[in-house]
N, C-alpha and C positions, 0 to 999 in steps of 0.2 A: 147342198145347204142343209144344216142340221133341223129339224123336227122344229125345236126351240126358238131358231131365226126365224124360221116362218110362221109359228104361232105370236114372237112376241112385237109389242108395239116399239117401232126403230125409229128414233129420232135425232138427228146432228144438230148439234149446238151451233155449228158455225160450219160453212162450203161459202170457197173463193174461188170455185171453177169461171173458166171460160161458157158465159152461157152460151149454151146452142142444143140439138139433138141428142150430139151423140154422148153429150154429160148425161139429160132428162136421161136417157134409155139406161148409163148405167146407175144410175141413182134408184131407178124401178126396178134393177138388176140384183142391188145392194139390200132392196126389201123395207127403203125408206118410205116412213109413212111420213113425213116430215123433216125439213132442213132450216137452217136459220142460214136465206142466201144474201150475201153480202150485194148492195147496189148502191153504196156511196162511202166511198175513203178520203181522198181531198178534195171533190167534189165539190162547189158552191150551190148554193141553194137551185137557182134555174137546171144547174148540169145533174143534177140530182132527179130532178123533175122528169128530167129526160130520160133519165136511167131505166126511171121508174116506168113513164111507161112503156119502153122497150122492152123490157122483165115482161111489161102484160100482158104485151102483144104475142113477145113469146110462149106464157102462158094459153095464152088464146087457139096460137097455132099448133100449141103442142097439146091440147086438150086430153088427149087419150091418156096421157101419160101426168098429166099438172094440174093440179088447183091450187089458187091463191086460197092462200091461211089469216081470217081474220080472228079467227076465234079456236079454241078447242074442238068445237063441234067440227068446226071444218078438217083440220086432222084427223079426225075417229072418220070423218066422212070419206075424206082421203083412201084413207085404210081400206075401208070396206070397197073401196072404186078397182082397188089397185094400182093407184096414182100415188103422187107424190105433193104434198103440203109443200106449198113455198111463202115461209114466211120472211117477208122483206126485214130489212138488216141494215144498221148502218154500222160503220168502223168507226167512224167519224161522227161529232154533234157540228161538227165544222159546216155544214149544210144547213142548220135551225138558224146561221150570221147571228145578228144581234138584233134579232127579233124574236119575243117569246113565240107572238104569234103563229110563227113557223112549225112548232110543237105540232100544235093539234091541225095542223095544215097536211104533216107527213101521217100523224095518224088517220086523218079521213082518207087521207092517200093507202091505208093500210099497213103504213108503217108500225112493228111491234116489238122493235129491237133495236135500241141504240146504244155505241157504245160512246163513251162522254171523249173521250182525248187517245188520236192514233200516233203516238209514241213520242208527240213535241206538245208546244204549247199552244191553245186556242182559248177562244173567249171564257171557256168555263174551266179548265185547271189546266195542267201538265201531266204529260205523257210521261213514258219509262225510259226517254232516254236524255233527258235535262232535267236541272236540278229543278224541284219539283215545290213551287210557289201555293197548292194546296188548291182547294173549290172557292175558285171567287164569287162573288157576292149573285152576280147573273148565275152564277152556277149552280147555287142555292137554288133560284126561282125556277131553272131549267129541270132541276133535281123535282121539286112539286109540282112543279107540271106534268109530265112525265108518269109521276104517282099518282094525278091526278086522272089522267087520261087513260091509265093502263095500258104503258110500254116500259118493258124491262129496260134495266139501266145496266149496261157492262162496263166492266171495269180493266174488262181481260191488259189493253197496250197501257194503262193508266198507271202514272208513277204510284209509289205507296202513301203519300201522305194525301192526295187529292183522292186517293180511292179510299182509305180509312174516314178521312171526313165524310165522304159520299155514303159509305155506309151509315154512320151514324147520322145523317139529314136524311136519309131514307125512309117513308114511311112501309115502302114495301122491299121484301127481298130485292137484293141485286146482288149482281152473277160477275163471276169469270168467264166467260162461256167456250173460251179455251186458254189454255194452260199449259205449263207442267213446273213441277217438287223444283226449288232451287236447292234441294236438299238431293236430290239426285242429278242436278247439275248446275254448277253459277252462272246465270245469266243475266241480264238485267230485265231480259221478257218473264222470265222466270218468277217466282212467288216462293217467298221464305214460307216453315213451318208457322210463324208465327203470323202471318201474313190468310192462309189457310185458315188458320184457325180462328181468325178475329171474323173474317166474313162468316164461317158459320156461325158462331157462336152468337150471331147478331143474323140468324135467320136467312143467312142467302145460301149461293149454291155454287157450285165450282166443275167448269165441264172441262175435262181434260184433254188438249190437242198430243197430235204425232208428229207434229211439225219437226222432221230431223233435227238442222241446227239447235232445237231444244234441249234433244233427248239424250241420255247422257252415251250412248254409242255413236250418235251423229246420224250421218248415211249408212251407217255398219247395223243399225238398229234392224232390229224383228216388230212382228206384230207381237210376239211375246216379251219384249221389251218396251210395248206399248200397252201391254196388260199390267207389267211392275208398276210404272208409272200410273196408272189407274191404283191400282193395289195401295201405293205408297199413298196417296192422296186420302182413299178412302181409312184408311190406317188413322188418321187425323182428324179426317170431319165426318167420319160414318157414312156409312152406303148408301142413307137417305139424299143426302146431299150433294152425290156427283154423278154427272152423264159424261157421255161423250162430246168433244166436241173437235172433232178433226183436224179443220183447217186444212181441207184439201185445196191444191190448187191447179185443180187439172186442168191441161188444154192450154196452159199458159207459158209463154218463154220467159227469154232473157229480158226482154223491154218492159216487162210488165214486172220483174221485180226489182229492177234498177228503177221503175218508177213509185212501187210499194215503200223502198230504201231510201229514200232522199227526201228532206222534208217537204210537204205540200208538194211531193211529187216531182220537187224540178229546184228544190236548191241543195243543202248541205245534204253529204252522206249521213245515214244515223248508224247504220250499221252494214256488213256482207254477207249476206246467207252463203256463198260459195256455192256450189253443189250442192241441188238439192233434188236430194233421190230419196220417195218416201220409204218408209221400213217395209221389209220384206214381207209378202202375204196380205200386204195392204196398201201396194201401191197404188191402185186404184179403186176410184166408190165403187164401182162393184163387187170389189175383192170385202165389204165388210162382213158378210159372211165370217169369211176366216175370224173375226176377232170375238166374235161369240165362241164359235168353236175352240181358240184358243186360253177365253174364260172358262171353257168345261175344261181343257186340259190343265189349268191353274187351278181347278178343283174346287172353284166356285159354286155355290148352292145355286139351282136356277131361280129361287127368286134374287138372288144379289143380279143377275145377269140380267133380269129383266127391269131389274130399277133401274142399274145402270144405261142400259142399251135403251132405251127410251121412258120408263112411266115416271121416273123423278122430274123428267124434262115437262112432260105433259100435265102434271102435278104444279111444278113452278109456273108454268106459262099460264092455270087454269086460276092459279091465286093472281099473279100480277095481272094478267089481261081483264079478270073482272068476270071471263066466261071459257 
């Protein structure tokens, strides 16, 4: 592990592991001082509930290695423990139903991360793979709430027009929190230049995922093919404004992403990842080492390296969360 990974502050925008041990061990392996971990995708409000506190429990049990992330302070505390920040996460706003009330229910719950629509339609707009009807009216109030209470609003699975709206009713940054360039490959998960540019340019921030089927090698991708893609992003909305954001899904098979794929989990296909083998040098959380290091070999300044690899993260989370 290079000098520079272990002095700098490491944070993922987004992990869809299988929770258990031997993920925690390599996540403290990887030098994470914080992750944003996904525990509700179709999920209904009660299944939600439950997610949650099976996440705590785990937390609990795995103490040596985990702290729950309610704040920035706890991150930085994280750090210094040797542990790992776990900030809960949703994919879905499909869990808030059609209660506001539910908002500040998941944030006392600790919830700090939501993202508003996973790739179909729900109460508050459309996803990226239907034609996309924009932020309805609830969606609005869910959008102020949200602002109100300090939890980041993503946009990452969110069609273009419900996520352009979304930005402009936002009074605080919101995020892609993973990604990549539709300009290095057409996708519909993907984000046009134009798309990029409209979220900074209106103060949010863009984490870039390695998710193969993304990336324009596929399964044939490198971690140095995951540094372009960082490259290419940064090229557009400046190095202030992007982290990483993985999208690891370790630990998990075939049932778990035939259930990711299909709407609400269990009707129409949206899409088939096929084969999905992470890029080389990063196939696992632990392997993130390597992408620092292959930031020094792309000839990267170490402070580009360190904004990216977590202080821009910690930066966005310390304006939207309030602390």
């Amino acid at each position: 592990m290079s000098t520079l990974h272990q002095d700098a502050l490491v944070i993922d925008g987004l992990i869809i592991a299988k929770w258990e041990r031997a993920v925690f061990e390599d996540m403290r392996r990887a030098g994470l001082a914080a992750a944003n971990c996904t525990v509700s995708v179709w999920e209904d409000f009660r299944a939600t509930v439950h997610n949650i506190a099976q996440m705590k429990q785990l937390i609990r049990e795995n103490a040596d290695l985990l702290r729950l992330v309610r704040s920035t302070d706890d991150i930085l505390a994280a750090r210094r423990e040797g542990r790992t920040g776990v900030v809960l996460g949703f994919q879905n706003a499909h869990a808030f139903e059609d209660h506001l009330g539910h908002v500040e229910a998941f944030h006392d719950m600790g919830v700090r991360v939501v993202q508003l629509c996973y790739n179909t339609q729900n109460l508050i707009g459309t996803g990226c793979y239907e034609r996309d009807g924009g932020l309805s009216d609830y969606g609005r109030e869910v959008v102020a709430e949200m602002n109100r209470l300090g939890m980041l609003i993503d946009l990452s699975h969110v069609g273009a027009r419900t996520s352009e709206e979304t930005i402009l009713a936002s009074r605080q940054p919101v995020a892609y929190t993973h990604c990549l360039p539709a300009g290095l490959k057409a996708h519909p998960r993907n984000k046009s230049d134009e798309q990029l540019r409209f979220i900074a340019e209106h103060g949010g921030f863009v984490g870039v995922t390695m998710f193969p089927p993304f990336l324009k090698r596929g399964t044939g991708a490198t971690v140095d093919d995951y540094v372009e893609a960082l490259d290419y992003v940064i090229q557009r909305v400046g190095e202030d404004g992007v982290g990483i954001g993985t999208d690891h899904t370790q630990g998990h098979g075939s049932a778990f992403f035939e259930w990711l794929t299909h709407d609400k989990g269990r009707h129409r296909r949206l899409t088939d990842f096929g084969s999905v083998v992470n890029p080389e040098g990063i196939r696992t959380i632990g392997e993130l080492p390597n992408l620092t290091a292959a930031m020094e070999r792309a000839g990267w300044k170490p402070s580009r390296i360190r904004k990216v690899i977590g202080d821009n993260w910690l930066r966005l989370f310390g304006q939207v969360w309030g602390a």
